[in-house]
Backbone bond lengths (Angstrom), bond angles and torsions (degrees), N, CA, C in turn:
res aa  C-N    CA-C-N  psi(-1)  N-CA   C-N-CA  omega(-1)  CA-C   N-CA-C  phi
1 X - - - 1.441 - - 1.514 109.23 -
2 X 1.552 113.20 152.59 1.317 88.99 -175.53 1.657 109.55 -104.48
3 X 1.345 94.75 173.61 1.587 87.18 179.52 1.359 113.95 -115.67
4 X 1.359 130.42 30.87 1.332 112.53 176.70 1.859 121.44 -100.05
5 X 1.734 90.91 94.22 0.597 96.36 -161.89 1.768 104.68 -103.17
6 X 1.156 129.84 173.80 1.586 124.95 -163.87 1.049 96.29 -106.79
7 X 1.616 155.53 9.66 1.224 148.73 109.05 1.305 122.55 -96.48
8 X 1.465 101.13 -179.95 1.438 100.31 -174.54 1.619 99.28 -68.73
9 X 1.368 106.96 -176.87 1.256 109.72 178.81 1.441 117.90 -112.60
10 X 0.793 107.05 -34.92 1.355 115.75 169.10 1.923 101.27 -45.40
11 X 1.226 120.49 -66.51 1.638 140.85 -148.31 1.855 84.19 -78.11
12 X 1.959 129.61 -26.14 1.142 102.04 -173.37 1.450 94.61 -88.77
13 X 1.425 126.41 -30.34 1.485 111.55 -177.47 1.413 125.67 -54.26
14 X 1.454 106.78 -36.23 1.709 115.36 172.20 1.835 109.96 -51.51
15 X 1.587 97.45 -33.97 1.720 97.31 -166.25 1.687 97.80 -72.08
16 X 1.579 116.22 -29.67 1.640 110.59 179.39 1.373 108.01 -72.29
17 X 1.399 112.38 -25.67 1.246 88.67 -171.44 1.608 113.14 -94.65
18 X 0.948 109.67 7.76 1.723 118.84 173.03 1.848 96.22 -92.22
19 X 1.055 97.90 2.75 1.854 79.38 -161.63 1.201 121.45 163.74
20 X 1.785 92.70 -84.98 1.224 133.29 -123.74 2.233 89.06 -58.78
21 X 1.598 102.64 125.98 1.493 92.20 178.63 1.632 98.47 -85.58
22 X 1.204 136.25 -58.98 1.239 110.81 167.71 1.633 134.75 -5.33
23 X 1.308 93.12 -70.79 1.849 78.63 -176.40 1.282 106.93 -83.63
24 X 1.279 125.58 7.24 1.343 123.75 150.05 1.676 114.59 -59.03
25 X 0.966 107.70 -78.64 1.752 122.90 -171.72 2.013 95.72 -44.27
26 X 1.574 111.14 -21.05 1.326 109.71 -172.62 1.667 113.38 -73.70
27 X 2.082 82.15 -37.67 2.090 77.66 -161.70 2.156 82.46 -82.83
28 X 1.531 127.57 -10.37 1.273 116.57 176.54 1.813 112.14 -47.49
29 X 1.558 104.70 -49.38 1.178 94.26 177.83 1.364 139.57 -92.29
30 X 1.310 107.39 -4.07 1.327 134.43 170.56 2.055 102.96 -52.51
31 X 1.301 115.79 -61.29 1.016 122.72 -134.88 1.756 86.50 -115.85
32 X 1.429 127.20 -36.06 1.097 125.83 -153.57 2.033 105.33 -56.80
33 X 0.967 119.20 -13.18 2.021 130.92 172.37 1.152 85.99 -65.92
34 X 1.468 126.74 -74.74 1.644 117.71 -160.00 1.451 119.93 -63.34
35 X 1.113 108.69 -20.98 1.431 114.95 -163.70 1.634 87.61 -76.02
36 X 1.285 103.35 -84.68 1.276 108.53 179.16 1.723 134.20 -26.48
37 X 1.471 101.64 -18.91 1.399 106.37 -178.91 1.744 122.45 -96.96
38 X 1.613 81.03 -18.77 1.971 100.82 170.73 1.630 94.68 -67.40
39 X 1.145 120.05 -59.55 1.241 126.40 -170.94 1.404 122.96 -48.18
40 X 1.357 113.39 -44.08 1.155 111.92 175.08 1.730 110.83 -89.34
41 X 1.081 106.26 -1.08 1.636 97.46 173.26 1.616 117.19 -80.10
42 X 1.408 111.55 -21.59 1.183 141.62 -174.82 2.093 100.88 -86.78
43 X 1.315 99.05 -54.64 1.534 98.74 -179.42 1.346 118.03 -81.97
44 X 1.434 120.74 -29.29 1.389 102.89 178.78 2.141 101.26 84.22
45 X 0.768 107.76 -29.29 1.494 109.03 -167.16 1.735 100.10 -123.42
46 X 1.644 115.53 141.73 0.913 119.18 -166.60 1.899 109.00 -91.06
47 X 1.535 95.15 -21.42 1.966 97.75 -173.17 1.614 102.54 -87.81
48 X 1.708 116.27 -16.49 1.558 120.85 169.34 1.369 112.51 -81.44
49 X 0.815 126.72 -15.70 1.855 130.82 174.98 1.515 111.08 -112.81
50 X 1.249 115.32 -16.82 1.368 111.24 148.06 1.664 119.52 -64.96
51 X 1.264 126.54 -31.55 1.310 131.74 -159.32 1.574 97.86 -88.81
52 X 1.813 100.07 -45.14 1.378 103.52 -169.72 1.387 111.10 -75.11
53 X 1.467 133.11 -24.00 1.369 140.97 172.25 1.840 114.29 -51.61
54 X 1.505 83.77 -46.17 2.081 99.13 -172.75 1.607 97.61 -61.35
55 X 1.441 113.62 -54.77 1.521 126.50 176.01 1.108 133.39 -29.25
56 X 1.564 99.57 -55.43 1.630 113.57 159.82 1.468 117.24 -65.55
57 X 1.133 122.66 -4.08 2.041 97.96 -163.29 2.221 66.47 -123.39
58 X 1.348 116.37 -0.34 1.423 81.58 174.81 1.477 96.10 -100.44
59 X 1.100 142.61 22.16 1.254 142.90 179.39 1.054 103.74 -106.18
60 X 1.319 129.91 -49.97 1.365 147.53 164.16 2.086 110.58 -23.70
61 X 1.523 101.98 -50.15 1.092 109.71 -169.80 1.334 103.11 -76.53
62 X 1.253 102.61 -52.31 1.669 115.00 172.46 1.391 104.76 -11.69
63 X 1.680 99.52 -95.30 1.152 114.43 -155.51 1.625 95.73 -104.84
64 X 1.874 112.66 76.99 0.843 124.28 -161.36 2.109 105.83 -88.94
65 X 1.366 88.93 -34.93 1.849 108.31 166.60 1.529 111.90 -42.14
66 X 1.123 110.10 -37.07 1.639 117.37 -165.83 1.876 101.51 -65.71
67 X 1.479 102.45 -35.13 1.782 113.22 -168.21 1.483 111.27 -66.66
68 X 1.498 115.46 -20.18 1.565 113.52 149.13 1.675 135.56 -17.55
69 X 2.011 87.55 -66.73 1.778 98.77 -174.48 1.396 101.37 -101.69
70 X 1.104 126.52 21.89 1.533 120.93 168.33 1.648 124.16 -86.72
71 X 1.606 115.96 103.51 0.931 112.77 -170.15 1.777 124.97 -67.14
72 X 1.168 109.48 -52.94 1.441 121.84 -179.71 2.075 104.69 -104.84
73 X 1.310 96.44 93.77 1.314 105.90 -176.00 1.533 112.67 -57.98
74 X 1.652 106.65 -53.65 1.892 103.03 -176.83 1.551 114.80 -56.79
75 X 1.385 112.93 -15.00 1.807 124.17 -175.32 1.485 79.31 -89.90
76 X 1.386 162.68 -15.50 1.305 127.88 -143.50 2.054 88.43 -129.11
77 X 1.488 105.57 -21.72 1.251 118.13 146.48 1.509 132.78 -29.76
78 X 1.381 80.48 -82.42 1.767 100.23 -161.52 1.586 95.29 -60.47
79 X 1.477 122.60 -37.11 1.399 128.60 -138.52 1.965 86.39 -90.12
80 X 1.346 105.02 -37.90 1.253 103.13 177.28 1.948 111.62 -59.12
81 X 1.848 105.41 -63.39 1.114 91.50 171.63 1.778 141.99 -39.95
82 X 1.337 103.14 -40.59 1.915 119.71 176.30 1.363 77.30 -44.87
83 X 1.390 104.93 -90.87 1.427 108.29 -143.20 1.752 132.45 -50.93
84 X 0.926 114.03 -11.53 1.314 148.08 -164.00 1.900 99.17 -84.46
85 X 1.787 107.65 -72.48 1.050 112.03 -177.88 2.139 115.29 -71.52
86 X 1.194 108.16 -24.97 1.474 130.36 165.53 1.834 108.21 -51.06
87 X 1.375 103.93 -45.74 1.637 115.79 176.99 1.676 102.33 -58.15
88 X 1.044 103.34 -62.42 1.638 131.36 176.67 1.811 105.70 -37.09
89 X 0.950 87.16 -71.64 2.047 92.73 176.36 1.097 117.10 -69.76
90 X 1.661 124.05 -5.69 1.488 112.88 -178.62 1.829 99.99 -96.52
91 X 1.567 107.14 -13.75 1.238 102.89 -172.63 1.655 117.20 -86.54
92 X 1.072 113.62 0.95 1.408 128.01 -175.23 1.728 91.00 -79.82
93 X 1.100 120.98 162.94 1.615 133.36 177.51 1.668 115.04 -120.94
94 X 1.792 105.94 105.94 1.302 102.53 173.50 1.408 110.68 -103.89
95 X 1.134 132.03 157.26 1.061 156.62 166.41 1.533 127.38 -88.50
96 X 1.522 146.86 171.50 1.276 127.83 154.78 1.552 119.16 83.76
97 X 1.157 123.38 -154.76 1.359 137.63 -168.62 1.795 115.11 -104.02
98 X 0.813 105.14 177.61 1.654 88.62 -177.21 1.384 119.24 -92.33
99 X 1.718 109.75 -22.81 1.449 120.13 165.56 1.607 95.69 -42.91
100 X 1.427 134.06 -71.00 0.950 139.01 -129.53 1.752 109.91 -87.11
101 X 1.685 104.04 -17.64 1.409 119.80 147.10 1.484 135.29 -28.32
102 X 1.832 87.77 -78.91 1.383 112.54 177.09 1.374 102.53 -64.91
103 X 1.517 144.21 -52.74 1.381 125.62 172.11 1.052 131.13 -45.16
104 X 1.468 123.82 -34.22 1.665 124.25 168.92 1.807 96.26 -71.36
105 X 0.875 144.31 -81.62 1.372 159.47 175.01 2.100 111.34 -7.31
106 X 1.897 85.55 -56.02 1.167 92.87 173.55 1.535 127.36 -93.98
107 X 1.235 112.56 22.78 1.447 91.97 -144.56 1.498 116.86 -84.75
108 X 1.203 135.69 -29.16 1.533 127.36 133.73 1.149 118.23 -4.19
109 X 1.596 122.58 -67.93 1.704 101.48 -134.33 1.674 80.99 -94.78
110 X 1.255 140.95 -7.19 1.199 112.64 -164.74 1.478 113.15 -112.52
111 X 1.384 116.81 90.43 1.919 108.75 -173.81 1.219 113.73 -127.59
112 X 1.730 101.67 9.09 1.421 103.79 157.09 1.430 137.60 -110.91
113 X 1.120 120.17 143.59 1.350 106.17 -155.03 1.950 127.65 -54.23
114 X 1.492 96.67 -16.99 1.447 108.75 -178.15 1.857 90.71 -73.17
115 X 1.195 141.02 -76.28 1.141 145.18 -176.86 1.260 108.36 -33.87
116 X 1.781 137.52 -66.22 1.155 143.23 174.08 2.488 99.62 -38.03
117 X 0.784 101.95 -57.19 1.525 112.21 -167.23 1.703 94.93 -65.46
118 X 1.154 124.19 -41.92 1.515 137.44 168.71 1.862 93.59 -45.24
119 X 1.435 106.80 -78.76 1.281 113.01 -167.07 1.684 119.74 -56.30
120 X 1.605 110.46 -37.45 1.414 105.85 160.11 1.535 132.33 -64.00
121 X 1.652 110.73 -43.77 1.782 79.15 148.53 1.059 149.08 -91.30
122 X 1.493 119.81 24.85 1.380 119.21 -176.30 1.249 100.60 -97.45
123 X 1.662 132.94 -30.00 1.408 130.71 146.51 1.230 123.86 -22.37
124 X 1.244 110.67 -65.88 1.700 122.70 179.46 1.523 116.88 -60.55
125 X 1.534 109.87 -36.00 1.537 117.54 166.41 1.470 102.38 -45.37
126 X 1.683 109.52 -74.94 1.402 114.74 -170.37 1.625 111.76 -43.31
127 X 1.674 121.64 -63.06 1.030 123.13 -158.50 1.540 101.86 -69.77
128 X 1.283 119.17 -29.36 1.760 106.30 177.52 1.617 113.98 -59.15
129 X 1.739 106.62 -30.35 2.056 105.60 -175.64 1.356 96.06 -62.94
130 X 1.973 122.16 -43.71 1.021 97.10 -147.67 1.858 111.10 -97.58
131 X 1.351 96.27 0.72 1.806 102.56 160.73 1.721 111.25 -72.82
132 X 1.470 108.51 -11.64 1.738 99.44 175.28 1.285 100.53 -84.52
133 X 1.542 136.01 -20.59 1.754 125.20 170.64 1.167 116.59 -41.14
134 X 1.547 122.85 148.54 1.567 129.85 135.56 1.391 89.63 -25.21
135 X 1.647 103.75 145.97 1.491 128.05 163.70 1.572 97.00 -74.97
136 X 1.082 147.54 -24.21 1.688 145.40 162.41 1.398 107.05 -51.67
137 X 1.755 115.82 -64.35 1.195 124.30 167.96 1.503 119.45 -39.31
138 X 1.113 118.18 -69.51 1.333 133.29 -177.54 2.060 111.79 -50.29
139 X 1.198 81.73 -29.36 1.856 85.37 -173.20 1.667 103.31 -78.50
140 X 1.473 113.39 -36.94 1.798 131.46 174.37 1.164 108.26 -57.41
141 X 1.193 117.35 -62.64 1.423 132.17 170.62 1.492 120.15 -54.57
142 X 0.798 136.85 -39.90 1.892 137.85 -176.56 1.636 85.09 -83.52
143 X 1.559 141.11 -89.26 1.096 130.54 175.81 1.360 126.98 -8.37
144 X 1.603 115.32 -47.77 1.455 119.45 179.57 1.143 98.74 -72.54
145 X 1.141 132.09 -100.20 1.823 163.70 -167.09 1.314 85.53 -36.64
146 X 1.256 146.89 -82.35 1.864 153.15 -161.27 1.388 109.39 -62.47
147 X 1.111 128.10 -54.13 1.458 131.91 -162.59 1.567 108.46 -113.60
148 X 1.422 131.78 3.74 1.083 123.09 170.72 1.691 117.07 86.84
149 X 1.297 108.37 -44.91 1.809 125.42 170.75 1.800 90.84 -8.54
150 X 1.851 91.49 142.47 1.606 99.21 156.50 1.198 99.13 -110.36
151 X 1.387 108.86 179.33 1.692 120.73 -172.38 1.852 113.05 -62.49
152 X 1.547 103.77 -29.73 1.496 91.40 174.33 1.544 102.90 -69.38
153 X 1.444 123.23 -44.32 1.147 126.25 -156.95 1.750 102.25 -53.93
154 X 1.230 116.36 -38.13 1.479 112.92 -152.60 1.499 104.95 -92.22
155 X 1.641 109.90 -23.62 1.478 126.36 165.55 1.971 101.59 -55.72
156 X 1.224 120.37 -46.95 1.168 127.93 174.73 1.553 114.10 -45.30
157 X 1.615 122.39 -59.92 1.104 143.83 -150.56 1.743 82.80 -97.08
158 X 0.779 155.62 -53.47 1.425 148.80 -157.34 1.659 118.81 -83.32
159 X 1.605 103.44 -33.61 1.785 117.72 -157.76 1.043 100.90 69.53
160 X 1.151 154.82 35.23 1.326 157.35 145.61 1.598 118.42 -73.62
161 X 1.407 114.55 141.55 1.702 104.57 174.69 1.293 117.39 -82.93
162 X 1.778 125.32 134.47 1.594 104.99 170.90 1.155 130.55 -44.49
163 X 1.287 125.64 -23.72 1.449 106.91 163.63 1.773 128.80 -56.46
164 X 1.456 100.49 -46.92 1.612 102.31 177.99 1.232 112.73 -75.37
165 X 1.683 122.82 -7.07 1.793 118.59 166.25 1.619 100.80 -61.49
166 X 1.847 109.00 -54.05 1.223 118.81 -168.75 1.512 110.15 -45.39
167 X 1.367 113.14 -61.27 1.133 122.36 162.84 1.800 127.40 -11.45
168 X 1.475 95.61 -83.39 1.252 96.57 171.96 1.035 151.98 -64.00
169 X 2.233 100.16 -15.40 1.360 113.60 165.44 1.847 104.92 -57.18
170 X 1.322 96.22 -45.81 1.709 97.38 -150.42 1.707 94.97 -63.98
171 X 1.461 118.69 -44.79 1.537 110.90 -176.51 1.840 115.94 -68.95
172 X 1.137 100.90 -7.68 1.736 104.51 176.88 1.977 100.20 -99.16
173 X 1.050 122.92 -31.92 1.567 130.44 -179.96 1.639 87.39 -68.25
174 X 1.181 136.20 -52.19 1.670 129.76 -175.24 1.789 121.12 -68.65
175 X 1.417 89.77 -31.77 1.824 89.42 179.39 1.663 88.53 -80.32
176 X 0.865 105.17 -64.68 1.679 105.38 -152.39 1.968 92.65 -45.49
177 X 1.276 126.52 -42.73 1.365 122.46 -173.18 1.464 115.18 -69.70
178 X 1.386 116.44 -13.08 1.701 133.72 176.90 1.691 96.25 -71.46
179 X 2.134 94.52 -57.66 1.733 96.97 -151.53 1.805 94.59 -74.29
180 X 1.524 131.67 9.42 1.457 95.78 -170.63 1.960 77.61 -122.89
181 X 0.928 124.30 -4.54 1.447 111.68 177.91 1.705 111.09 -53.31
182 X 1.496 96.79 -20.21 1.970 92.68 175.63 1.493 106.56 -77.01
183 X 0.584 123.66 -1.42 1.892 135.69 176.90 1.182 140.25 -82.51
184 X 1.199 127.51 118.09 1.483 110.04 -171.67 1.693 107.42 -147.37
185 X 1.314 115.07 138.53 1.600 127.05 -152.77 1.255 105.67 159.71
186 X 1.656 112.75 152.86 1.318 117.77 178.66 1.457 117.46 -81.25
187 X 1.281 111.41 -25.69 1.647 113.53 170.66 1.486 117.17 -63.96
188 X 1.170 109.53 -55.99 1.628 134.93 163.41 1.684 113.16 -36.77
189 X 0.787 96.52 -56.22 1.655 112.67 171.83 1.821 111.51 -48.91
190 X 1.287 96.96 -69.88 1.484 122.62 -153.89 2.047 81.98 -77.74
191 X 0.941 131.52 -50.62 1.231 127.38 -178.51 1.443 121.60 -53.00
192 X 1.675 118.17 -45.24 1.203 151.42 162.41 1.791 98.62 -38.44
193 X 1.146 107.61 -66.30 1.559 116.21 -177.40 1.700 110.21 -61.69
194 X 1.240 110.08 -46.38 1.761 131.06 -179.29 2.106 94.88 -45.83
195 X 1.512 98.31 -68.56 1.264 100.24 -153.57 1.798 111.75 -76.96
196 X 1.636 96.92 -19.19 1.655 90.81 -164.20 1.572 109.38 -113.05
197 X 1.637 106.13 -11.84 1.175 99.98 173.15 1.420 144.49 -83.08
């Protein structure tokens, strides 16, 4: 993001967070390109990273008090946008295999055959870590990540207690982040971030 901004930055964030809508609407346009472009790198879709872009700078205002103790604002940005549009894609409901994930997910960017062949083994990457889970693991995990389920929900669907869903998310989120650290690719990457972050 850039920073040239015509005050300091520090002294305009204090003015948002006192208030001031001006240097609000200032750091809005300052920042609103980057924001928007995290978002859509993350969405893939231009009217979902439009929504998720507005989201963030209305959260921003929200909890405009918070921009006081924030040291590195473009980190408190970007980190807001990920996470924000990441909420967004986990709430959608997939079904199926993970090939069949990443094809709904991806299906734009990949219509050439080098990209399509990219995306089929990075499927098989994923789906081979997560065939090395406990079948417990593996059942927590596809529910979460595939179907959207929260931890009560899947405690529901399983007879399991949320704690031992929690459980197994967090010990299946660590293997799977061990087994793909040997990996390296932009699908792989960007998926890595999608599912565990």
């Amino acid at each position: 993001m850039s920073g040239n901004l015509p005050y300091n930055e520090k002294e305009l964030l204090l003015r948002v967070a006192k208030g001031d809508e001006d240097a609000y609407k200032h750091v809005f346009r300052q920042y609103w390109p980057r924001v928007y472009s995290v978002a859509l790198l993350f969405a893939k879709a231009p009217e979902v990273a439009e929504d998720a872009a507005q989201d963030v700078f209305a959260q921003l205002w929200v909890k405009r008090e918070l921009l006081a103790d924030v040291k590195e604002f473009r980190a408190y940005l970007f980190t807001s946008a990920k996470n924000l549009i990441l909420n967004k894609l986990r709430g959608r409901v997939f079904t199926g295999t993970v090939n069949e994930y990443l094809q709904e997910y991806f299906a734009d960017s990949f219509a050439d055959p080098a990209a399509k062949l990219e995306l089929k083994e990075s499927s098989q990457i994923i789906e081979d870590g997560i065939n090395q889970l406990t079948p417990q693991q593996q059942k927590v995990f596809r529910l979460s990540r595939f179907q959207g389920l929260s931890h009560a929900e899947i405690a529901e669907a399983t007879g399991l207690s949320p704690r031992t869903v929690k459980n197994y998310m967090v010990s299946a989120i660590l293997s799977l982040r061990n087994y793909l650290d040997k990996y390296s690719g932009s699908v792989v990457i960007f998926l890595w971030m999608l599912l565990f972050l």
